[in-house]
N, C-alpha and C positions, 0 to 999 in steps of 0.2 A: 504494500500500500504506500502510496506516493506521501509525504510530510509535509506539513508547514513552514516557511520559512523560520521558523523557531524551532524547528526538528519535533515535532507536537504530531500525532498522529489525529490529529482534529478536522482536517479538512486538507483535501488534497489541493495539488496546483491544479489550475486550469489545463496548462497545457504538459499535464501525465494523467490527465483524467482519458480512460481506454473507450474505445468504442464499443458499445456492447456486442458481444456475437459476430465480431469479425477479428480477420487477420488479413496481413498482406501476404505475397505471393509464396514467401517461405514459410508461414504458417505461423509468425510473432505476431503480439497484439499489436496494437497501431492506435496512438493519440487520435486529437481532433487536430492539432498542430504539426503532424508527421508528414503531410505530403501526402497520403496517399486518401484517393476516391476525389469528390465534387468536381466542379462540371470541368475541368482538364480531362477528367474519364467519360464522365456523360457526353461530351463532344464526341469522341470514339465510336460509342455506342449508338449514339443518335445516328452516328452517320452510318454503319450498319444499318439501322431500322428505315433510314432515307433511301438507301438505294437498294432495298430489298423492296421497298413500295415502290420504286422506280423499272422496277424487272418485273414484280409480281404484276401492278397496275397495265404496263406496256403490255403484259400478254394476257391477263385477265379480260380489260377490256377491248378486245378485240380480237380473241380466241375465237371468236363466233364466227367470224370470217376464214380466219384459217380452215376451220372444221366443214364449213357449208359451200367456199370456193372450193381449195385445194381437197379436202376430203372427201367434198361430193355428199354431205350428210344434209337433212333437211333441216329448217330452222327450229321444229320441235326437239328432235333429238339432237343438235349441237346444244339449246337449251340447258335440256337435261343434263346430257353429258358436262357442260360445263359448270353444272351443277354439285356435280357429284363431284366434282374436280376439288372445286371449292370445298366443299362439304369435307373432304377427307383433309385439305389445309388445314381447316378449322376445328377438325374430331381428333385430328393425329397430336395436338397436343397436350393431352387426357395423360397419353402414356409418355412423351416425351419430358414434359413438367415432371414426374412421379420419379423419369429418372434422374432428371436433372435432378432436384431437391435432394432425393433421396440417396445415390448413387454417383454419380458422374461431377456433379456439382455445376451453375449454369453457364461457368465460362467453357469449362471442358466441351459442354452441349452444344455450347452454340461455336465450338472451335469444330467438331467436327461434323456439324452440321452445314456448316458453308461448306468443307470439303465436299461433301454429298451436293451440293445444289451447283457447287462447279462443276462435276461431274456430269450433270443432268443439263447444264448450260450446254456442254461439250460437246455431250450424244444430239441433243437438240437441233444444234450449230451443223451435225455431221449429215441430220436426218434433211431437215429442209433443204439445204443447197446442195446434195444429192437429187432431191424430188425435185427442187425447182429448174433443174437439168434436164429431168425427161419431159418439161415442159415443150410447149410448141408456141414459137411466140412472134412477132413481127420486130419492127426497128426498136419499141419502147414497150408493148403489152404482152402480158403473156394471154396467148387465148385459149388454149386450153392443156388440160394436166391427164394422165392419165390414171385412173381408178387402182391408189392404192392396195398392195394385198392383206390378207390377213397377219404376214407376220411382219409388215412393213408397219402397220396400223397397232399390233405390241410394241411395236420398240417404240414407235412416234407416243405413243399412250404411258409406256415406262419409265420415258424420258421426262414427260412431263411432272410425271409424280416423284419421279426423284427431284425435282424440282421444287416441288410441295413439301416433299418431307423438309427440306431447308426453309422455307419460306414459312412455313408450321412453327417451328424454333424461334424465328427473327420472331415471330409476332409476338411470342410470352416471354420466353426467354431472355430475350434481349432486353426490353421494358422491366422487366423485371430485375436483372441484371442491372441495367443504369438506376434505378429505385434504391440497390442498393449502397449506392456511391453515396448516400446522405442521410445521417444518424437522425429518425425520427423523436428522438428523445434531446438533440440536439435544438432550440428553439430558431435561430440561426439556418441552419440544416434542414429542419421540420419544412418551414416554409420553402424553402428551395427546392425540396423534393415536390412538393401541393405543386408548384410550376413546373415541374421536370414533366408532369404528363403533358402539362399546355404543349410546350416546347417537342415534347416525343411527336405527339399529334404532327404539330407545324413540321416535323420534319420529315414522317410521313407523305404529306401534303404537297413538299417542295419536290418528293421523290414523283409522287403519282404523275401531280403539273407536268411534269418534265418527262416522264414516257409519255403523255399524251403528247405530246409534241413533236417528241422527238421518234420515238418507238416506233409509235403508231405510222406516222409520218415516213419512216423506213421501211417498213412491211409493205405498206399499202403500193411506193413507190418505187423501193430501192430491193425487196427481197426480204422474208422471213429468215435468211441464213446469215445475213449482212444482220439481223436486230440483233438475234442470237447470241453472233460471236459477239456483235458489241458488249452486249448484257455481261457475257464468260469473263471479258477481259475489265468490266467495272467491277464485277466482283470478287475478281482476286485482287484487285486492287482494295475493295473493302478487305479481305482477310488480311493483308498486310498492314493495315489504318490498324485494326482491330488489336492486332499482335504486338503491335508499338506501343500498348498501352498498359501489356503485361506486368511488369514492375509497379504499378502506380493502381491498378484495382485497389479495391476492398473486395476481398471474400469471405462469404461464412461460414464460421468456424463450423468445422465435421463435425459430425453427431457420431457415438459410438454406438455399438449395436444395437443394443436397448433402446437409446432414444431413436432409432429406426423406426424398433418393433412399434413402439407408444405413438409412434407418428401415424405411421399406417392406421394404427386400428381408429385413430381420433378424428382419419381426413373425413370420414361419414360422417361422424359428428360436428364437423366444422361447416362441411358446404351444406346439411342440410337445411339451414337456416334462410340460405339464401336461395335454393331453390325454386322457392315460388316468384323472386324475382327473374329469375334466370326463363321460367318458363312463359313469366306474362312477357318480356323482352322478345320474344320467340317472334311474334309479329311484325314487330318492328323492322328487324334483321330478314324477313322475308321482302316485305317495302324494300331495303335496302340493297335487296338482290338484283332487283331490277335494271339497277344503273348499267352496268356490266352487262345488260342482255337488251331488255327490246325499247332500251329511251338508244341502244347505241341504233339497232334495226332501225329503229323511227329517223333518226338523222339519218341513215343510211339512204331513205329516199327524199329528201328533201332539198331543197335549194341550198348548196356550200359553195358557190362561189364568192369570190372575194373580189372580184374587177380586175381577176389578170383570166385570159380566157383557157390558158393550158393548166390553171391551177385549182385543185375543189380542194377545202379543209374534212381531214379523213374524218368520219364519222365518230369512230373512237374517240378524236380528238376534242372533241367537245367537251368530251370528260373534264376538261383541264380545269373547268366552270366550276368543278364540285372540289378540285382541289386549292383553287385561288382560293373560292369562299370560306376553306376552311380555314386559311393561312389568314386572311383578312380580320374574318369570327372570331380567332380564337387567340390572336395580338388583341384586339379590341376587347374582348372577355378578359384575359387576362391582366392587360393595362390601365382598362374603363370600368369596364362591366362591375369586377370586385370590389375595388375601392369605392365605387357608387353605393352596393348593395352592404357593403358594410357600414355605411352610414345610417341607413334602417336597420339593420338585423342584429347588427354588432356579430357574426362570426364572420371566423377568419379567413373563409375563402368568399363570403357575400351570402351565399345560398348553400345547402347540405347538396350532398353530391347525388339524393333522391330526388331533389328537386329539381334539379341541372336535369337528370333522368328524365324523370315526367315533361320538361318540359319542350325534351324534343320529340317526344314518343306526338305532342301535338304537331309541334312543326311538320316530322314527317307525314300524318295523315293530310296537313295542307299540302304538300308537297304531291300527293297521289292526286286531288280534287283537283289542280293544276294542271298536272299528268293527264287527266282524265277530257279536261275541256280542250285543251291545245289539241290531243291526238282525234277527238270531236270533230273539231275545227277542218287536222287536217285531211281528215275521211273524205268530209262534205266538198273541200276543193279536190280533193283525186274525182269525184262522182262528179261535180259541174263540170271538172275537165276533159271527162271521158278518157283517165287515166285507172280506170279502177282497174281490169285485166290486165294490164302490164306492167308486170312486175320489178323490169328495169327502169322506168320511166322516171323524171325527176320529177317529184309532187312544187306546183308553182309556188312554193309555200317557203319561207326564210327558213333557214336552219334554227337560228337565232331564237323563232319561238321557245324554243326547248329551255332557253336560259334559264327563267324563273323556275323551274321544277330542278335543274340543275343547282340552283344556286340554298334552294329551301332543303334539299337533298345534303349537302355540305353544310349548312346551320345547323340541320337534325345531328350530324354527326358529331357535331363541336359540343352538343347536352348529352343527349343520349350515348354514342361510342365512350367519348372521352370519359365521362360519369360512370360509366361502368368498368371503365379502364379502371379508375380510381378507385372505384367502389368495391370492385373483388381484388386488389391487390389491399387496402385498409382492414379489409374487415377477416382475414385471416392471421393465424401465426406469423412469425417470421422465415421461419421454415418453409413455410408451406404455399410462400406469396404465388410463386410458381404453378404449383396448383390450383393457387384461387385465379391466375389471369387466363388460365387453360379452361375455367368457369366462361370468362369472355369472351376467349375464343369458340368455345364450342356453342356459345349463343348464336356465332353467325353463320356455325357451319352446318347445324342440326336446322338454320334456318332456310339456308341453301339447298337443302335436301327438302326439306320440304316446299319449297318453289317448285322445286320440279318435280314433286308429287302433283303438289296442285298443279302445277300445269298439264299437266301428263292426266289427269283425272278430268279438268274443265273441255280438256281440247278431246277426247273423249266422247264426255256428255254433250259439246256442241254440236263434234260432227259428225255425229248420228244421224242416217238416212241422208247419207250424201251431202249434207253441208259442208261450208268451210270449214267452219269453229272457229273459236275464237283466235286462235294461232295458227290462221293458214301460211300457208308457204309464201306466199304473195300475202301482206301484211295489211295492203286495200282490201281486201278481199275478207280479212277478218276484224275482230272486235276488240280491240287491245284498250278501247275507251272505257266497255265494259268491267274489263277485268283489273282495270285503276281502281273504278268505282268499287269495287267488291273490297280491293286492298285499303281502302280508306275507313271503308267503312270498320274492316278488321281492326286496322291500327285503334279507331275510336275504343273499339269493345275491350279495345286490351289497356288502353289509358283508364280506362272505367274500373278494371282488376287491381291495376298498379296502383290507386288511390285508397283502393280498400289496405292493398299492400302494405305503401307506406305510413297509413298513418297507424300502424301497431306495432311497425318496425325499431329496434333498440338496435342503435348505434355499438358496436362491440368498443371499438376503438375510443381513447378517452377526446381525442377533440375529432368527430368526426368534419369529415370536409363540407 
């Protein structure tokens, strides 16, 4: 125990007072005053978590092209399948957090989990600019690909998921990881970390922005095997950012067998509480599946020129709308928003982190009702223009409509995401944060999957005795206004649970957010 400057064992120094439950790299305690962890490491880390958003967004949204041009699959089953894609991103970190915490610990995790997602960049990189070869094409377009086979279609399908399994890691792992670079018992530190998520977000954001731009932008014009290798070689470049930072972590300190065994048996007992948040959320996170699929189809036929005549903005790229907003939202939240809200509520972030919740679980049902009118809107000009049967045709309609559902889409994500970022990383152990952020993630992935249930069930029920349904192939030709409307109205029913929710809810943590 550290002394007094009177040699008194009455109160230690400040700076010999130990961080609880960490060590540095060689496994010694570590001060507040040692150098080691705050945001010199959380830079590292953020920027992992930026250009994993960078790769992951780049091909998330606008996988749906790859699958429906170059694969020849219909726009229901590239849907689904990019569903399930998602879906296993989002579930595969159940057991990856369990090893991390428990076993591996989360730098090791997310050390050899980028190895895995270069790999899967690699094969990716080898697969498309292979296919994009037996392509048949003129001076600048390619016009047609020939009908991959079945074990062309595993590897292209394997590669992706190793893909996933990397991008699985970045998303708890890492967050969680830079979380721990700042001693919540530290007051100083406490609040630095309450911003570390603003800031994870924003960096997030800057990643997404930037493959829509840039990614999307290369696929659509320059080659899926040209975005690929790009993506391989940013992200050994993040492994070696990452690796620079070794010396200079905080990690926490290993648990001996026993406290293994007590952990394991206690994780039931931890997340059942939250629970029934995680399942009213469930909705939300289906809304939020959409961006990535048919608001990208909806650009897809719409008006993207810009006033130069060889150039249209790729449909993906729209995207970019829901990553500005978030970057804009959540400087303005952070900088505005809290210090405003703390001058009514008197806590320390403005609003609890339920509240932040709920109140985008509204945003996003505006954001469907939005969705719902615009893609109305643009039905009614395909039908005045006698553009409904062709399905290449460009609908006379701005791209630009899409903005406001884009933009309310990235607000919902700055309450809601972020909030529950927060929310299942706070309200668990120390231990176990890992596991509680594997709670968030599997919010979006178990919601992912069920997108494509319901779609796969409505499209079905529509097109029964020969109809389109609501997810024809040709997108005039179906109901995608309808099935906004249905998403809105879901999101409501599930804010109406979530209010039951939180107001019985006890904060675990002693200053909740």
């Amino acid at each position: 125990m550290a002394t007094t400057a009177a040699g008194h064992d009455d109160e230690p120094l400040p700076d010999t007072i130990y961080v609880q439950g960490m060590v540095n790299f060689h496994g010694e305690k570590i001060n507040h005053n040692g150098g080691f962890g705050g945001w010199k490491s959380v830079v590292r880390v953020i920027t992992v978590g930026s250009i994993d958003s960078f790769i992951f967004y780049g091909m998330a949204s606008n996988l749906i092209s790859l699958l429906t041009t170059k694969l020849g699959q219909s726009t229901a089953t590239a849907a689904v399948n990019i569903n399930a894609w998602s879906g296993f991103v989002y579930l595969l970190p159940l057991l990856t957090s369990f090893v991390a915490d428990s076993y591996l610990g989360r730098f090791r995790t997310i050390l050899f989990s980028l190895l895995i997602y270069i790999s899967g960049l690699v094969l990716l990189t080898l697969y498309t600019s292979l296919q994009s070869a037996s392509c048949s094409k003129n001076a600048k377009y390619i016009i047609s690909c020939s009908s991959p086979s079945t074990l062309q279609l595993f590897f292209c399908f394997s590669s992706l998921y190793l893909v996933g399994i990397g991008i699985a890691v970045c998303k708890t792992c890492a967050p969680a990881f830079g979380a721990d670079q700042f001693d919540e018992l530290n007051p100083g530190e406490s609040k630095s970390k309450s911003s570390f998520f603003n800031w994870w977000q924003i960096g997030l954001s800057v990643g997404a922005s930037s493959s829509h731009l840039v990614l999307n932008y290369i696929q659509d014009n320059l080659g899926w095997g040209l975005a690929f290798g790009i993506s391989c070689i940013t992200m050994v470049t993040t492994l070696i950012v990452f690796l620079s930072g070794t010396k200079s972590y905080r990690y926490i300190l290993k648990s001996d067998h026993k406290e293994k065994k007590e952990t394991l048996s206690n994780i039931f007992k931890v997340i059942l509480p939250l629970l029934p948040l995680w399942i009213i959320c469930l909705m939300y996170t289906v809304v939020d599946a959409q961006n990535v699929t048919f608001f990208t189809k909806q650009g897809s036929t719409m008006d993207r020129t810009t006033g130069q005549p060889d150039f249209k903005i790729p449909a993906a790229a729209v995207q970019s709308l829901i990553g500005l907003s978030i970057i804009l939202f959540t400087t303005l939240y952070d900088r505005a928003f809290v210090p405003f809200a703390q001058a009514f509520t008197g806590k320390p972030n403005g609003i609890t982190t339920l509240q932040r919740i709920g109140g985008g679980i509204v945003i996003s049902a505006i954001s469907m009702v939005i969705a719902a009118i615009v893609e109305h809107r643009r039905l009614r000009i395909a039908l005045e223009s006698g553009l409904i049967a062709d399905k290449t045709a460009t609908i006379p309609m701005a791209v630009w409509w899409l903005v406001p559902q884009y933009v309310l889409s990235g607000l919902a994500i700055v309450f809601t995401s972020v909030g529950l970022l927060e929310f299942f990383y706070d309200e668990v152990p120390n231990e176990l944060r890992s596991v509680g952020l594997s709670l968030y993630s599997t919010i979006f992935g178990v919601g992912s999957l069920l997108s494509g249930l319901l779609i796969s069930v409505i499209q079905k029920a529509t097109s029964a005795g020969g109809e389109y349904g609501w997810f024809a192939n040709n997108i005039n030709q179906g109901h995608l206004d309808y099935f906004y409307w249905l998403l809105a109205g879901l999101d409501l029913v599930g804010f109406v649970a979530f209010l039951c929710f939180s107001k019985f809810y006890v904060y675990k943590r002693k200053a909740p957010m």
